[in-house]
C-alpha positions as CSV (number, residue, x, y, z in Angstrom):
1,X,-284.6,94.5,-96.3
2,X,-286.6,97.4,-97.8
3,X,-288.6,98.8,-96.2
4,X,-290.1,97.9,-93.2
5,X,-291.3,95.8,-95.9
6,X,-292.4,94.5,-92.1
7,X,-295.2,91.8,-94.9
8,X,-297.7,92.8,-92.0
9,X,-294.4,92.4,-94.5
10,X,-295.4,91.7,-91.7
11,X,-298.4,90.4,-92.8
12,X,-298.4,89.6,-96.4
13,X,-295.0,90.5,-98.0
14,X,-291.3,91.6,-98.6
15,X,-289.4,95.1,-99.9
16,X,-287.1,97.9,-100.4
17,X,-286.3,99.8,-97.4
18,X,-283.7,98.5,-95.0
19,X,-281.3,98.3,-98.1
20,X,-282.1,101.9,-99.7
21,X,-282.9,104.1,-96.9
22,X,-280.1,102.9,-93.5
23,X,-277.4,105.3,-92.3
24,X,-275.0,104.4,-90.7
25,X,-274.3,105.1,-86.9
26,X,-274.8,104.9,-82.8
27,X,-277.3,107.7,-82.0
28,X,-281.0,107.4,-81.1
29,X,-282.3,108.9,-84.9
30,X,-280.3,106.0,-86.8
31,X,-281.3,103.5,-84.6
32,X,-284.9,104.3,-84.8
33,X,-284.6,104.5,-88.8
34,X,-282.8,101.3,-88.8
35,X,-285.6,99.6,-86.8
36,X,-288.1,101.2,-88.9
37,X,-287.0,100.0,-92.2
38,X,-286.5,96.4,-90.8
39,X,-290.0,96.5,-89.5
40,X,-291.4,97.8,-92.8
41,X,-289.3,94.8,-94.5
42,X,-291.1,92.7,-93.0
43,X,-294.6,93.9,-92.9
44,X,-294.3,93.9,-96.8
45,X,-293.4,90.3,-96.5
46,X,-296.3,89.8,-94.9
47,X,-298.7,91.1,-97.2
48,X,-296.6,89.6,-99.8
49,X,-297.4,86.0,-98.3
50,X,-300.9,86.6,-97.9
51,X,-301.9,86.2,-101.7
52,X,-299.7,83.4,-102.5
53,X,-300.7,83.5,-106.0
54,X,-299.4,85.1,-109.1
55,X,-300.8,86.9,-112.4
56,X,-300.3,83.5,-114.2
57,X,-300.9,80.5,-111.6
58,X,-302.3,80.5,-108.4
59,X,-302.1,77.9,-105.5
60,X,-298.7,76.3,-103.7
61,X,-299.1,73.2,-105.6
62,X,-299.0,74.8,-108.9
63,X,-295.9,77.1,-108.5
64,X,-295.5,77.5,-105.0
65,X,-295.0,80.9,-105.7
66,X,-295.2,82.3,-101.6
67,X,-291.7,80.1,-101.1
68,X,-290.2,80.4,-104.9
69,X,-290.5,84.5,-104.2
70,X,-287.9,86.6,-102.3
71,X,-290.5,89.4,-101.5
72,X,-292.1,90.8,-104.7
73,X,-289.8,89.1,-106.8
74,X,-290.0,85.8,-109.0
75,X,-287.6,83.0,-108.2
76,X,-285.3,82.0,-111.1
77,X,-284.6,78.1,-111.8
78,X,-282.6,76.1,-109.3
79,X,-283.0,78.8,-106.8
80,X,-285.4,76.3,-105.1
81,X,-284.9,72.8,-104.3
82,X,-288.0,70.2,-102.4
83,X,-286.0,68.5,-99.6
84,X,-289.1,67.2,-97.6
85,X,-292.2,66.1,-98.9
86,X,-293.8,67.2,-102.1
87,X,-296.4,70.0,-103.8
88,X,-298.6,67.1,-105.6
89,X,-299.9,65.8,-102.0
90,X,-302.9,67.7,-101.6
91,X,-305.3,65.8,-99.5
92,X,-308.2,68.2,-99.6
93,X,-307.3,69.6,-103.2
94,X,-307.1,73.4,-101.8
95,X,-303.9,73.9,-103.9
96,X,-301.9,74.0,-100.1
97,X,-299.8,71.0,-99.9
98,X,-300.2,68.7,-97.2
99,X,-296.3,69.6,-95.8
100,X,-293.5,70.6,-98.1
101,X,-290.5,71.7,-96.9
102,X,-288.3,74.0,-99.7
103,X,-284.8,74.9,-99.5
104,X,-282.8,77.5,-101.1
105,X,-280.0,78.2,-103.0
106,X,-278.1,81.3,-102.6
107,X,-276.0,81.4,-105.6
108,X,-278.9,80.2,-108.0
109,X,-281.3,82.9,-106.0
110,X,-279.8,86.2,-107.0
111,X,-282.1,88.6,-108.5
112,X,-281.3,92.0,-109.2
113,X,-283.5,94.6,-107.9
114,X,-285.5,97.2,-109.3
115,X,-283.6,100.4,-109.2
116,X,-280.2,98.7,-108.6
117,X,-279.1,96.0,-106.2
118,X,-279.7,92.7,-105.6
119,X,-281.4,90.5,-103.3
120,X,-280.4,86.8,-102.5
121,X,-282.0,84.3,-100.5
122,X,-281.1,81.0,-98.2
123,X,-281.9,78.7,-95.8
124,X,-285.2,76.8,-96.0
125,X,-289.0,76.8,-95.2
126,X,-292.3,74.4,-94.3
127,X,-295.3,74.7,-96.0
128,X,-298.2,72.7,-94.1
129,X,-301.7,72.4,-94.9
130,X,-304.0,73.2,-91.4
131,X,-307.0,72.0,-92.2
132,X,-309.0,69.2,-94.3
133,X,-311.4,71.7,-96.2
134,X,-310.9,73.6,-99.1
135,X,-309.1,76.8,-98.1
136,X,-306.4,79.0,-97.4
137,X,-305.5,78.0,-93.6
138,X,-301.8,77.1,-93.4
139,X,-298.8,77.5,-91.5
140,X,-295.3,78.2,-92.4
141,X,-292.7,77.4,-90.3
142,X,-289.0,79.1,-91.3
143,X,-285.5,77.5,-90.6
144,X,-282.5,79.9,-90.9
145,X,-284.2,81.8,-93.8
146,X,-282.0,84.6,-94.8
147,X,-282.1,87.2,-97.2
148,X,-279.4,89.7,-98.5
149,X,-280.1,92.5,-99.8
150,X,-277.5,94.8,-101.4
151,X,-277.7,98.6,-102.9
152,X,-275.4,101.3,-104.0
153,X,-275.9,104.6,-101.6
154,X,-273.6,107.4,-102.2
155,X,-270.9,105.7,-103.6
156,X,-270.8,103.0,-101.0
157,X,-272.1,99.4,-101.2
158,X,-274.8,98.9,-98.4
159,X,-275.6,95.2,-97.7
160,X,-278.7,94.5,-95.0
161,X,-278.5,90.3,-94.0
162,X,-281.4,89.0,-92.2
163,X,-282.0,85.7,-91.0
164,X,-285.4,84.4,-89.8
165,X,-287.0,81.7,-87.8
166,X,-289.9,80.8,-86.5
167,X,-293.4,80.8,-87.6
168,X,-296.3,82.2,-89.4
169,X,-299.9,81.2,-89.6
170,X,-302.9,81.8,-91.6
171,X,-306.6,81.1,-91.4
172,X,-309.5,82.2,-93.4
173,X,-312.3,83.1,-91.5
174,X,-314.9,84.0,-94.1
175,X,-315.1,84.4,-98.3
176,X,-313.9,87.6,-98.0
177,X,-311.3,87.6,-94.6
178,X,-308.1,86.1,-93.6
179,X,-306.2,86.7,-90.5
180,X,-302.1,86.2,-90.3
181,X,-300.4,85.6,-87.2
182,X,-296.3,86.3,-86.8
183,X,-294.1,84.7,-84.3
184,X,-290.9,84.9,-85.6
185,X,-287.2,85.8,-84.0
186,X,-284.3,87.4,-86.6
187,X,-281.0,89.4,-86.9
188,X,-279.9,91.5,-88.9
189,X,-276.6,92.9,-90.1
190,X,-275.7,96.2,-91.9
191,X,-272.6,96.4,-93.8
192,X,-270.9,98.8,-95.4
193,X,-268.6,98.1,-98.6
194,X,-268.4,94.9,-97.1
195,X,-267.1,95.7,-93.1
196,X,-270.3,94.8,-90.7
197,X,-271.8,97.5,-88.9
198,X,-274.8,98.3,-87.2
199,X,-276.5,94.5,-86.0
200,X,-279.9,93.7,-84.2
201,X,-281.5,91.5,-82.9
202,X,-285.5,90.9,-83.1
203,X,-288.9,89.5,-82.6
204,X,-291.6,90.0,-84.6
205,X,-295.1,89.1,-82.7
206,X,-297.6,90.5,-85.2
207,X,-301.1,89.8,-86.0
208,X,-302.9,91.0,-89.5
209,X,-306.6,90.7,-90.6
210,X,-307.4,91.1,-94.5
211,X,-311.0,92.2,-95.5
212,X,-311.2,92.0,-99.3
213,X,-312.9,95.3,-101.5
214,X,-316.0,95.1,-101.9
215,X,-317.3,92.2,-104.4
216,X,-314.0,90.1,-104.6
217,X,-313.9,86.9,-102.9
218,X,-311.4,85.0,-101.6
219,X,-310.8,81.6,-103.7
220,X,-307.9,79.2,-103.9
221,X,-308.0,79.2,-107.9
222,X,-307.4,82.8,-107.9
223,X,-305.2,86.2,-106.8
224,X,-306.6,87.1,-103.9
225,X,-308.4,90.7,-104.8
226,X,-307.3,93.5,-103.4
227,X,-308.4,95.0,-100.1
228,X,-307.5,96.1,-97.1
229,X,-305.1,95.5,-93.5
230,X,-305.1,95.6,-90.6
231,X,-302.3,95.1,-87.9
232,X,-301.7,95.2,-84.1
233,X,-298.3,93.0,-81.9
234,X,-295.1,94.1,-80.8
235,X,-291.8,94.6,-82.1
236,X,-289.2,94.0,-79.9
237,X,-285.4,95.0,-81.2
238,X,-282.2,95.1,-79.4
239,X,-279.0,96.7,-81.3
240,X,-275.5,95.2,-80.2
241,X,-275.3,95.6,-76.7
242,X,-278.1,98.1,-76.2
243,X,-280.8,97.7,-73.9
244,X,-283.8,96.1,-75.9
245,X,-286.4,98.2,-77.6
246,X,-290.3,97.3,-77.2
247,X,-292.4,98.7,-79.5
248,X,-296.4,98.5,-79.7
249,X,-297.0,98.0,-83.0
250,X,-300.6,99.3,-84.8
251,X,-301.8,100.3,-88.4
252,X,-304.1,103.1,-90.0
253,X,-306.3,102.7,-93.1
254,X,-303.4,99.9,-94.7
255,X,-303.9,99.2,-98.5
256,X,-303.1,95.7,-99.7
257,X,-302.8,95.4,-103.9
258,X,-302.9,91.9,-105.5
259,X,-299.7,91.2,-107.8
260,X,-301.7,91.8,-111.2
261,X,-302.3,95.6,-109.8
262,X,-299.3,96.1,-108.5
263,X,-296.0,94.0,-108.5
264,X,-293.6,95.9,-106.0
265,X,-294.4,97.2,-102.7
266,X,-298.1,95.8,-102.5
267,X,-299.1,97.6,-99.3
268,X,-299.7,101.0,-101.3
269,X,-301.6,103.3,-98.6
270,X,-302.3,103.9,-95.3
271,X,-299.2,103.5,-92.0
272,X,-297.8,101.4,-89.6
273,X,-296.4,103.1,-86.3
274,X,-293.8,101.7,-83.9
275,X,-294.0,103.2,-80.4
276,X,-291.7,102.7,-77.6
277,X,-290.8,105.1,-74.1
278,X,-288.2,106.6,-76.5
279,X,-289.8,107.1,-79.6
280,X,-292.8,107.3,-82.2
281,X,-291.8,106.1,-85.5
282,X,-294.4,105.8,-88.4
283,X,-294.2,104.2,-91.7
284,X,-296.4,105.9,-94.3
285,X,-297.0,103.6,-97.9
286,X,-297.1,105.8,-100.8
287,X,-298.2,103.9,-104.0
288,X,-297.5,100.6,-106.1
289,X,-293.9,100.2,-106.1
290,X,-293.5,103.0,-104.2
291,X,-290.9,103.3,-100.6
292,X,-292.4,104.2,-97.3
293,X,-292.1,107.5,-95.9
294,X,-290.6,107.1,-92.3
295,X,-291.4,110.0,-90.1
296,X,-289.7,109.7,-86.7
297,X,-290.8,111.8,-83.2
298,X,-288.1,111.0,-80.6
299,X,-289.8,111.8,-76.8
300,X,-288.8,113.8,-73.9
């Protein structure tokens, strides 16, 4: 996926790394870049998920735009199909469905990617509504979600597949805080011009907190504003038949932009480290739409 879009991408959203920055490889440097742009994939998911509205509509029940979206990136028609429940049934009219589950399409889901590529997605997920009052607390609960992303490096055609399961969970705690909470299991596959490669397995065990900027407030008829992250869990990752990997996972100073500030790559400052007995690897976000930097310190 892209980056260590790792939506904290992990926490709120999806991106660009995985697919435009892996090498290929057994030694301890590509592994620790591969885990790093997985992580960073998924933190960038995170973030993405947190705001789950859009510059034009906001709430699940108007677009659904957190499970129409592969990452950053709008949904186009019949990529999407409701196969449990429905977005009208809105008990407590917070714009969170009671329970909705989406599937989707691979075929009808292709998107191409900014900067070349494309990114596909499959499998399906449950949107439930976790509370009776008007807010944001909900949990989504992912069934065989998979995402392909593909990209042209040097000549060769470099295709990252991950599949996810599990869960995610969000509550708001005050007009101006929501925390997320990841417990999800995945794999992922590298390929090169089509012949599989490099292939983990992984858990995600994250937890985010979101403090809006100062005067925005969090409402369910709007983007949430921008603000900033927080991020603390574990990354576990085990590649092939290696022994598994467990990283402590924390953030410094994280960034989070709302989709009408920026529309790729929302986390835009601050860093995410993965630290394990082998090795320190840190994620640094440079900007709206903008990769991560990933600096890596292998130890003694």
């Amino acid at each position: 996926m892209k980056k260590f879009q790792l939506a904290l991408a992990v926490a709120f959203g999806l991106t660009f790394v995985a697919c435009g920055q892996t090498p290929a490889g057994n030694n301890l440097q590509e592994e620790n870049t591969a885990n790093a742009e997985l992580a960073s994939d998924d933190a960038e998911e995170l973030a993405d998920t947190l705001g789950f509205s859009d510059s034009t509509a906001v709430g699940f029940s108007t677009t659904g735009v957190t499970i129409q979206s592969i990452g950053l990136l709008a949904l186009p028609a019949g990529c999407r199909s409701i196969t449990a429940g429905s977005f009208a049934t809105d008990t407590d009219a917070d714009n969170i469905p009671d329970n909705v589950t989406v599937s989707f399409d691979a075929t009808n889901c292709l998107r191409n990617l900014p900067g070349g590529g494309t990114i596909t997605r499959s499998g399906s997920k449950t949107i439930a509504d976790t509370s009776n009052t008007n807010d944001r607390n909900h949990s989504e609960t992912l069934s065989n979600l998979q995402t392909v992303w593909t990209r042209t490096i040097n000549g060769k055609t470099v295709a990252w597949t991950t599949t996810r399961n599990g869960s995610r969970n969000i509550a708001q705690g005050t007009s101006t805080t929501l925390a997320r909470v990841h417990d999800v299991t995945g794999s992922s596959v590298r390929s090169v011009n089509g012949v599989d490669g490099v292939s983990f397995a992984w858990t995600n065990q994250l937890t985010a907190s979101y403090t809006a900027d100062a005067g925005g407030t969090i409402s369910n008829t709007a983007q949430l504003p921008n603000g900033t992250v927080a991020m603390s869990g574990i990354w576990k990752s085990k590649r092939g038949s290696n022994a598994e990997r467990n990283f402590q996972v924390s953030s410094n100073g994280l960034v989070f932009n709302n989709r009408a500030t920026c529309a790729t790559n929302r986390l835009v400052a601050g860093s995410i480290t993965l630290d394990d007995s082998k090795s320190t690897i840190v994620m640094t976000f440079q900007g709206c739409g903008v990769l991560p930097a990933i600096s890596i310190t292998p130890k003694p």
